[in-house]
N, C-alpha and C positions, 0 to 999 in steps of 0.2 A: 437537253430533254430526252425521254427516253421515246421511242418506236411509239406511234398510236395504236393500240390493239383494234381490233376489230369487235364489233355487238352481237354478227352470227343472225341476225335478226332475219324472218324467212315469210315465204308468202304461205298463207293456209289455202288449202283445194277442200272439194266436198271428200266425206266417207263416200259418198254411195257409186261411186265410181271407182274404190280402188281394185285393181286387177287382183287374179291367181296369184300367188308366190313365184310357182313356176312359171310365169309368163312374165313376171316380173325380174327374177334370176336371168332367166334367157334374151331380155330385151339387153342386158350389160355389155355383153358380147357378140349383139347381131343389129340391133337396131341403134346402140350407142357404141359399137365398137370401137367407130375413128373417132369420135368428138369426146370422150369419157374413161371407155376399157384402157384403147393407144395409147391414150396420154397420160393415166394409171401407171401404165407398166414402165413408159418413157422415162417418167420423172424417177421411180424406183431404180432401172437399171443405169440413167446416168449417172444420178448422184449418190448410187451405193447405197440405199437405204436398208436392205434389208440382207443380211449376213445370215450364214449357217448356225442353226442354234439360239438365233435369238428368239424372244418371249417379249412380244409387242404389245404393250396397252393402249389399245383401240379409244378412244376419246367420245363417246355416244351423247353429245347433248340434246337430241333427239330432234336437233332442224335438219334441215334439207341436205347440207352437206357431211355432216357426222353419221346421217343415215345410211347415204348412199355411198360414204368410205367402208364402212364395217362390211357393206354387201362386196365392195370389189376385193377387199380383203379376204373374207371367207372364198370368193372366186379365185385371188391366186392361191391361195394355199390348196386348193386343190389340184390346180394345176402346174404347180412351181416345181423344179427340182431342187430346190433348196428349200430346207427344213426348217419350221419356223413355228412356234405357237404366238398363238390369240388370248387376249384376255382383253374383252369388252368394258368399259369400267362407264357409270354416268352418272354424275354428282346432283343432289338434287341441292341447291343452292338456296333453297325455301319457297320452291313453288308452291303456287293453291293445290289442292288437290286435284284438280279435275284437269290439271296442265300436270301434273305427276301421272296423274292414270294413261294419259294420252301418250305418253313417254312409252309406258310400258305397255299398253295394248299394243301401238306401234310395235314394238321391237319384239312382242313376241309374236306377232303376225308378220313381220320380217324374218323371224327364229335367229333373232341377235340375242344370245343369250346375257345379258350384262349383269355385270357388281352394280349395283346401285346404294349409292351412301350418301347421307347428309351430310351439310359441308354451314350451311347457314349462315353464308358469304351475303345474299340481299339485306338482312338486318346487323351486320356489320358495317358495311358499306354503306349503306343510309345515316350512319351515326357518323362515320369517321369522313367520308369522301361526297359530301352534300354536292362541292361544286361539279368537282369531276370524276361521276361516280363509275361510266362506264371504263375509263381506265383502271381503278382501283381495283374491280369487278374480275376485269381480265385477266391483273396478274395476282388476285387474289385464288380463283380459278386454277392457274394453271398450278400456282403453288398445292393445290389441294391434290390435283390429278396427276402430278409428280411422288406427294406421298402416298396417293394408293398403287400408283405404278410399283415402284418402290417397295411397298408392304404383299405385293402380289407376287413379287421377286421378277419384276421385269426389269429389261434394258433401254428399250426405246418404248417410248410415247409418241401415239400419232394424231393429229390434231387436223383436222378439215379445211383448213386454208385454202382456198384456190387461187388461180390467177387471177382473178379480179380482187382478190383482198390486196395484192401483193403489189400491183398499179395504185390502190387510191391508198394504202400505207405508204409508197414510196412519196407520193404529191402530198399525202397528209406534212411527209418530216419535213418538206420540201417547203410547202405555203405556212405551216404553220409553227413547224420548230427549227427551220433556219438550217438544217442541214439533208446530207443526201444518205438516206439507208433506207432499206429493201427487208423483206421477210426473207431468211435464209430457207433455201429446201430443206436443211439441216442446222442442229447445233446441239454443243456440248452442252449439261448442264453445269451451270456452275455452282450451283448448290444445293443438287443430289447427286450423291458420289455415282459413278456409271452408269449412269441416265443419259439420254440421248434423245433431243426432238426430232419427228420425220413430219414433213408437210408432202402426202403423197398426190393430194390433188395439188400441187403446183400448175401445172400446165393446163388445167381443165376448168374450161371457164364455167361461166357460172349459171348463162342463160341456159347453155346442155344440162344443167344441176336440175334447174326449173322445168325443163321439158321433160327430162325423166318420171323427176317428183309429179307431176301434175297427170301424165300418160299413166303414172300405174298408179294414181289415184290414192295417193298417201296424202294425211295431213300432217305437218311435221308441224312443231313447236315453232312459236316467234323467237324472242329473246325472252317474253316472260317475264320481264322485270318489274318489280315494283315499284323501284329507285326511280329509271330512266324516266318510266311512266309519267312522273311528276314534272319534268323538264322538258323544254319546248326545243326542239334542235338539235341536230347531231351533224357535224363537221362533215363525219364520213358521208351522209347521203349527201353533202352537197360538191362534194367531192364525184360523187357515181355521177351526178346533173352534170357535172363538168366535163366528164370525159363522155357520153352521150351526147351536148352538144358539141363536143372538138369533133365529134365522128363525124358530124354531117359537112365538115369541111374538111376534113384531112381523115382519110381510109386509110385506116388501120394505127392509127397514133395512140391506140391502147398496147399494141405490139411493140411500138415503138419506146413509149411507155417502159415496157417490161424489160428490152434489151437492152436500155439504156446501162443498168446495174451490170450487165456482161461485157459492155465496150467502153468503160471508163477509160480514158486516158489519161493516163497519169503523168504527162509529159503537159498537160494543160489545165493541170489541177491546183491552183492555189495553196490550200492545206489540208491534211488528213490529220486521221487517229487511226494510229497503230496499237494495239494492245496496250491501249488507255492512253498511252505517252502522245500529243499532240506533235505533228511536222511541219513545215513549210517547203514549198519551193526553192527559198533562199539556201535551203540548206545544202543544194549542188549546184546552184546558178553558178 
């Protein structure tokens, strides 16, 4: 089976509380410096994300984390020695209106200037993907934001992943599809010629997303969906229950969690998949 994607699903705050722009800009690199800025830049310079020359399509679904990637984004590129364009893109997948206006009032009070394009992925997915509509959803989604990256003349797509998506994706393949894979920080596409995914929140978890969001007083989009709306349950929240109660008995088993993908040992691995071709152990006993 393939990776469980993620729903992106987010908490709403009031209007009447959201901060300045500028006081909001300034909180990224002073008041979330270590827990959000550090871990921004971390994930970009170890795993090479962002090259001289490239033309990055920014991913804006307009929740909590696609928000506050476009803003750390517009902040390195101010600050970067390396040379890079932006292009903001957000697909409106058939929201109501009044969760479309909210998208965009947001991000022009962010001054995220985005492509916005219908994609009409919810009345698809209702018809074709009844039982399991939020995976459908996903990789119908990113298919979408690949061809406007693509028609915008980008190379790399950046998509708001953080580390917490990246633990209960890993448990998700783990309890429920029988095998062990992880959200990569990076990956090729394999069916847009020189496209390229970045996940720059990798390391940035997700309650810092929330304290952000909520401190300058944005309300960011849920998931929005009409489909889900219908169905009672979603795997992944009870996946987040699960690792909330392991915490209260084992500190930091979400870390643990995450490193697990970095320390495989391969010397006490039964079988793998190498570029589709299936392994065993037996094959150097």
């Amino acid at each position: 089976m393939s990776d469980i994607a993620g729903t992106g699903c987010d908490i709403l705050v009031p209007f009447n509380e959201r901060k300045p722009l500028s006081e909001i800009e300034h909180s990224i690199t002073k008041t979330y410096k270590k827990h959000i800025w550090s871990k921004f830049v971390k994930a970009v310079r170890e795993f090479n994300m962002i090259d001289e020359g490239d033309r990055i399509a920014v991913a804006v679904s307009g929740g909590k984390d696609s928000m506050l990637m476009a803003k750390l984004f517009q902040e390195l590129k101010r600050h970067s020695k390396v040379k890079f364009e932006l292009e903001f893109i957000a697909m409106d997948p058939g929201y109501h209106e009044s969760i479309k206006k909210l998208l965009i009032d947001n991000c022009k009070y962010l001054n995220i200037p985005i492509h916005l394009f219908e994609s009409g992925i919810f009345h698809v997915v209702d018809k074709i993907a009844k039982d399991y509509p939020c995976y459908m959803c996903a990789k119908m989604r990113r298919g979408s934001l690949y061809s406007k990256a693509q028609e915008l003349g980008c190379n790399k797509l950046a998509l708001g992943h953080h580390f917490n998506d990246v633990i209960e994706t890993t448990l998700l393949n783990i309890l429920y599809s029988g095998n062990f894979k992880t959200m990569l920080p990076k990956l090729k596409s394999t069916n847009y010629k020189n496209l390229e995914l970045i996940r720059p929140l990798y390391f940035v978890e997700e309650d810092y997303i929330q304290k952000f969001t909520q401190n300058s007083g944005i309300w960011p989009l849920n998931c929005a969906c009409m489909v889900s709306a219908k169905r009672i349950g979603n795997k992944r929240y009870e996946i987040k229950d699960m690792i909330k109660e392991l915490k209260k008995s084992f500190k930091g088993v979400d870390k643990s969690i995450f490193n697990a993908a970095r320390n495989v040992n391969m010397d006490s691995i039964i079988g793998w998949t190498k570029d589709g071709e299936k392994h065993s152990f037996l094959e150097d006993y």
